[in-house]
C-alpha positions in Angstrom: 90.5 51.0 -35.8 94.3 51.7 -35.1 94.0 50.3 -31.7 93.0 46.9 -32.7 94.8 44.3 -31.2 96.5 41.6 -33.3 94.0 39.1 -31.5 90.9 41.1 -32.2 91.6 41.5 -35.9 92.5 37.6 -36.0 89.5 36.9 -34.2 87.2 38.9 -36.7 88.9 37.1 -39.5 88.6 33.7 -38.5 84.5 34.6 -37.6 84.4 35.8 -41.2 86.1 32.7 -42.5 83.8 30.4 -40.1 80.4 32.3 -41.3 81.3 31.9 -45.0 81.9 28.0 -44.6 78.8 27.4 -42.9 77.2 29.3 -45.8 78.7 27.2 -47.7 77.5 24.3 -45.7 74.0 25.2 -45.9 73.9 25.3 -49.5 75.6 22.2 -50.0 73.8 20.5 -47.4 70.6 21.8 -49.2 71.9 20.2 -52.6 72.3 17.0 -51.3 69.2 17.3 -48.9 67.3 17.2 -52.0 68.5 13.4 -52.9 69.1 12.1 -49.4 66.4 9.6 -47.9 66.0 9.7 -43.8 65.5 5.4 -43.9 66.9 2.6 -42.4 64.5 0.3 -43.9 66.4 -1.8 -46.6 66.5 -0.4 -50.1 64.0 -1.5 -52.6 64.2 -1.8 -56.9 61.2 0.3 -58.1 59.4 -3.1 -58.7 59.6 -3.5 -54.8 62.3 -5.8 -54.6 65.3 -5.7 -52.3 68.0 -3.7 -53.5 71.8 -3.7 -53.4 74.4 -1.3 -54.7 76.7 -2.2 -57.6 80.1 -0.3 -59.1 79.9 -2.7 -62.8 77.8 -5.0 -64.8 75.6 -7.4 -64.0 73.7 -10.4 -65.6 70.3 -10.9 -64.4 68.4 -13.7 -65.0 64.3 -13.4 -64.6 63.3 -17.1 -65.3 64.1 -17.9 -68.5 65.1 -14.1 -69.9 68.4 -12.6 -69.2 69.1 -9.0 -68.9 72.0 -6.8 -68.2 72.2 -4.4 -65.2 74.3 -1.8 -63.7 76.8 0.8 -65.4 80.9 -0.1 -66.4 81.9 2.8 -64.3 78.8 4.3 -61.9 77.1 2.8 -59.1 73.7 1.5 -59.6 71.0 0.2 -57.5 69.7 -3.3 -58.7 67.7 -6.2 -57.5 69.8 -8.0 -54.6 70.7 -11.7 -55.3 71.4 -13.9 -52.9 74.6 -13.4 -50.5 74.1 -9.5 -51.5 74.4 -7.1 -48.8 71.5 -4.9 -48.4 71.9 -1.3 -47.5 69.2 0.6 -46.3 67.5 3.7 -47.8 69.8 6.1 -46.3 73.0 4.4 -47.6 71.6 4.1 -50.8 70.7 7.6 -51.7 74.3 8.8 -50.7 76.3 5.5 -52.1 74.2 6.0 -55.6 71.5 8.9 -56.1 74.0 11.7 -54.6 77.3 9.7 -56.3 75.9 10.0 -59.7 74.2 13.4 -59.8 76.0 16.3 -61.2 79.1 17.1 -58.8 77.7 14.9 -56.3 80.8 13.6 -55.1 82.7 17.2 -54.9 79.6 18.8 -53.0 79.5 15.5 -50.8 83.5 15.9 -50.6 83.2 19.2 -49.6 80.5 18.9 -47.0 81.8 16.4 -45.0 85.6 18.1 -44.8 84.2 21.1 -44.0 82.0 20.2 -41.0 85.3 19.0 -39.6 87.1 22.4 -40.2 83.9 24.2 -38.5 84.3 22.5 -35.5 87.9 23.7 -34.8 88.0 26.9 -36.5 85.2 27.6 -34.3 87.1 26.6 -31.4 90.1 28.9 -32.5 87.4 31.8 -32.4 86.6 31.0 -28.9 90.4 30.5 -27.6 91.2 33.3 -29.7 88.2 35.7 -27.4 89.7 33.9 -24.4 93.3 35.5 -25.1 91.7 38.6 -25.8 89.2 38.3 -22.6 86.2 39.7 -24.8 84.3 37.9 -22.0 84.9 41.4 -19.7 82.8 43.5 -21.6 80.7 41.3 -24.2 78.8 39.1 -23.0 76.4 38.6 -25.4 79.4 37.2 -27.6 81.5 35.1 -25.7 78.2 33.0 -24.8 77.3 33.0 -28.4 80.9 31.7 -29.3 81.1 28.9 -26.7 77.3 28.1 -27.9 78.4 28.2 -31.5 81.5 25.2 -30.6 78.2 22.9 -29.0 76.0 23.8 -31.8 78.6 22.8 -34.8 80.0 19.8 -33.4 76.7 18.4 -32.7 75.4 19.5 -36.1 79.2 17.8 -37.7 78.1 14.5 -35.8 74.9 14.1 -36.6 75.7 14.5 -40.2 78.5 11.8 -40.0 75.9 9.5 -38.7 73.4 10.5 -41.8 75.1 8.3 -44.5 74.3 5.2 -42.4 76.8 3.2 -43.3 79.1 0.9 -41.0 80.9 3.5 -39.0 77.8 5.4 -38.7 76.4 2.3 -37.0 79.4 1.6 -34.4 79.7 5.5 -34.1 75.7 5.7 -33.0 75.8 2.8 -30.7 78.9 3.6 -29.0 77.8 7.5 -28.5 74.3 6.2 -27.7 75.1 3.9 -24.5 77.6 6.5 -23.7 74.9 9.5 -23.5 72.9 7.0 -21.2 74.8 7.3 -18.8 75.8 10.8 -18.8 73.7 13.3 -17.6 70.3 14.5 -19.3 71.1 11.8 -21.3 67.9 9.5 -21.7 66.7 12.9 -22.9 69.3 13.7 -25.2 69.7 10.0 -26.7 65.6 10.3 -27.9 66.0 14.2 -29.1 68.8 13.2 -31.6 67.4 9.7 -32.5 70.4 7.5 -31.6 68.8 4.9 -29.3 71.1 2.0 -29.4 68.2 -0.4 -29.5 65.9 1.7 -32.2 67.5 4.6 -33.9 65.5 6.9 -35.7 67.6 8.3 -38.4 64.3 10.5 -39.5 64.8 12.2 -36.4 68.7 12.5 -36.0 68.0 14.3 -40.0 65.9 16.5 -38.7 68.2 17.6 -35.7 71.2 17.9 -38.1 68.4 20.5 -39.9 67.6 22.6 -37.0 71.5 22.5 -35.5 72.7 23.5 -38.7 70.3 26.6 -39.1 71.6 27.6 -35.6 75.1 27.5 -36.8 73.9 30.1 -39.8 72.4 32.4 -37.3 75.0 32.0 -34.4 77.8 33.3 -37.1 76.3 35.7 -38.7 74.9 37.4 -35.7 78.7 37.3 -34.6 80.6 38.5 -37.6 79.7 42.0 -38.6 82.7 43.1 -40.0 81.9 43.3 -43.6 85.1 45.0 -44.4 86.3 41.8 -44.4 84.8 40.4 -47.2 86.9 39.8 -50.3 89.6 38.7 -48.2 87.1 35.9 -45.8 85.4 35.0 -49.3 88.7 34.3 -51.0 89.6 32.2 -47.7 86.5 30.7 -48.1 86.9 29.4 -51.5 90.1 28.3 -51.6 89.0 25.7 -48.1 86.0 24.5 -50.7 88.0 23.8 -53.2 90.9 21.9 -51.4 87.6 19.9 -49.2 86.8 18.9 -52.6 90.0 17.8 -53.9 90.6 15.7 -50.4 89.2 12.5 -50.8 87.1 10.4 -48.2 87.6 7.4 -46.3 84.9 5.3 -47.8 83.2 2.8 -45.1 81.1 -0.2 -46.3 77.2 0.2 -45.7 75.4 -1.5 -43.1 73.5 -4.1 -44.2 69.7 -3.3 -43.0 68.4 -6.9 -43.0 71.6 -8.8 -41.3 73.2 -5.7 -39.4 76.5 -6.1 -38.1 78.0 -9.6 -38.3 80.7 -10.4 -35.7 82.8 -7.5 -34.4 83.5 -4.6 -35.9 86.5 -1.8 -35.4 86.1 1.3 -36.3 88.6 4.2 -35.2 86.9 7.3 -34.0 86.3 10.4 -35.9 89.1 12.5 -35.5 86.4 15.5 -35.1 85.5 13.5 -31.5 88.8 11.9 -30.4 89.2 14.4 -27.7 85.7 13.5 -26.2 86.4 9.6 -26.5 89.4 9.6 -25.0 88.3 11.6 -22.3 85.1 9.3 -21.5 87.6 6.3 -21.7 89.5 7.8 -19.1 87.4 8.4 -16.9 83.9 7.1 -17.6 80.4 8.4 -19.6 78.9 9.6 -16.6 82.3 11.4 -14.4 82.9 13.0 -18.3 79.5 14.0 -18.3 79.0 15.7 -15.8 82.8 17.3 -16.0 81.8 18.6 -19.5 78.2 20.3 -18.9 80.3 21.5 -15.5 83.1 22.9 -17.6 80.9 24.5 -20.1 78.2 26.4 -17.7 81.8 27.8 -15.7 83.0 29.1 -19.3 79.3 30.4 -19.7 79.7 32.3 -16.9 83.0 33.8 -16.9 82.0 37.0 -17.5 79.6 37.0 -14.3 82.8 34.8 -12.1 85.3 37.9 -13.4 82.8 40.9 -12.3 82.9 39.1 -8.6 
């Protein structure tokens, strides 16, 4: 329409960009879904023995026959010897089942980049309806676009915790302890699974499920301008394509029968900085309660304005 405003036609855009990414995300996330196993139980051989990961050859020696194991140049899963570390089920399917399938490691690249970009392209989208004050006369959206920044950065964290490896482990207890003391948070800790003292990754899987699905129908409920389309697809694919070119930081895995030895650092996840710096400033419970209060006032905004 001619008297679109520059921010309403950004706006649009970047809702059309954000719905075609977490299209993107569901399929991906359903390709690897398919080869990911919710277990922090230690990784077994399919003889039953306890299994570590591998990036070369091995000799193994069963009494008195000797055998080789592993693969020059792919990762391999192979009976543990001693002083092996031992990842857990979890760590294995991504470090090995997921790393040697098919464009594994470019639909694994591309996943995990892009649930970063959601989480601030969907904040764009809401600062972007702020500017614009869409919140006067839609409400319906501007609660669905402050929803839709909750939704995908839980859904982006609860991923990052999936591959169980050692910043997964720091990142879980850490965010854990902290939700205990913010408010609703005994509640919160046992929905996602992230119990300092017994996660359930089985259960944080199945929240990243239903989180992600609400993403899907948050954004395309919100974008409806199809017009769009060659131009959001085109964005689209080119942000795939350079999320599988980046390369990720690669974490050692837990080990599931020692856990962590000594103290480990592990810098946050530049997709929660904001909200660890925030709680470090001024405690898990005062950030708490500052955070669901700053959300329900945005929330309401349209309601405050009408008064």
């Amino acid at each position: 329409m001619s008297d679109r405003t520059w921010l309403d036609t950004a706006r649009r855009l970047c809702l059309g960009v954000l719905a075609m990414l977490i299209g993107m995300e569901l399929v991906t996330g359903i390709l690897l879904g398919m080869l990911y196993e919710p277990s922090r139980m230690p990784a077994t051989t399919p003889d039953g023995r306890v299994a570590t990961v591998i990036t070369g050859e091995r000799i193994e020696r069963v009494g008195p026959f000797t055998d080789t194991v592993g693969h020059p140049s792919l990762p391999s899963l192979v009976a543990a010897q001693p002083n092996d570390g031992i990842p857990s089920a979890a760590a294995a399917s991504v470090n090995v089942q997921i790393a040697v399938s098919p464009g594994g490691v470019f639909i694994r690249s591309i996943h995990h980049t892009l649930a970063g970009w959601l989480v601030v392209l969907a904040l764009v989208v809401v600062l972007l309806g702020a500017f614009e004050r869409i919140y006067r006369n839609t409400l319906r959206d501007w609660t669905m676009m402050v929803i839709m920044v909750v939704v995908v950065l839980g859904a982006a964290w609860t991923g990052r915790i999936l591959p169980d490896d050692v910043y997964a482990e720091v990142s879980l207890r850490i965010v854990g302890q902290e939700l205990l003391d913010a408010p609703l948070g005994d509640a919160l800790v046992a929905l996602l699974g992230i119990s300092p003292g017994a996660p359930h990754i089985a259960r944080t899987f199945f929240m990243h499920l239903i989180l992600g699905a609400a993403s899907v129908w948050l954004a395309w409920m919100l974008w409806r301008e199809r017009q769009q389309l060659p131009f959001v697809v085109g964005i689209a694919l080119a942000a795939a394509g350079i999320a599988a070119m980046l390369p990720m930081h690669a974490f050692g895995f837990r080990d599931a029968v020692t856990g962590l030895a000594g103290t480990v650092h592990v810098d946050p996840w530049w997709v929660i900085w904001p909200l660890h710096q925030l709680v470090g400033a001024l405690g898990a419970e005062l950030a708490g309660y500052l955070m669901v209060g700053g959300t329900l006032a945005v929330l309401l905004l349209p309601a405050i304005r009408r008064r």
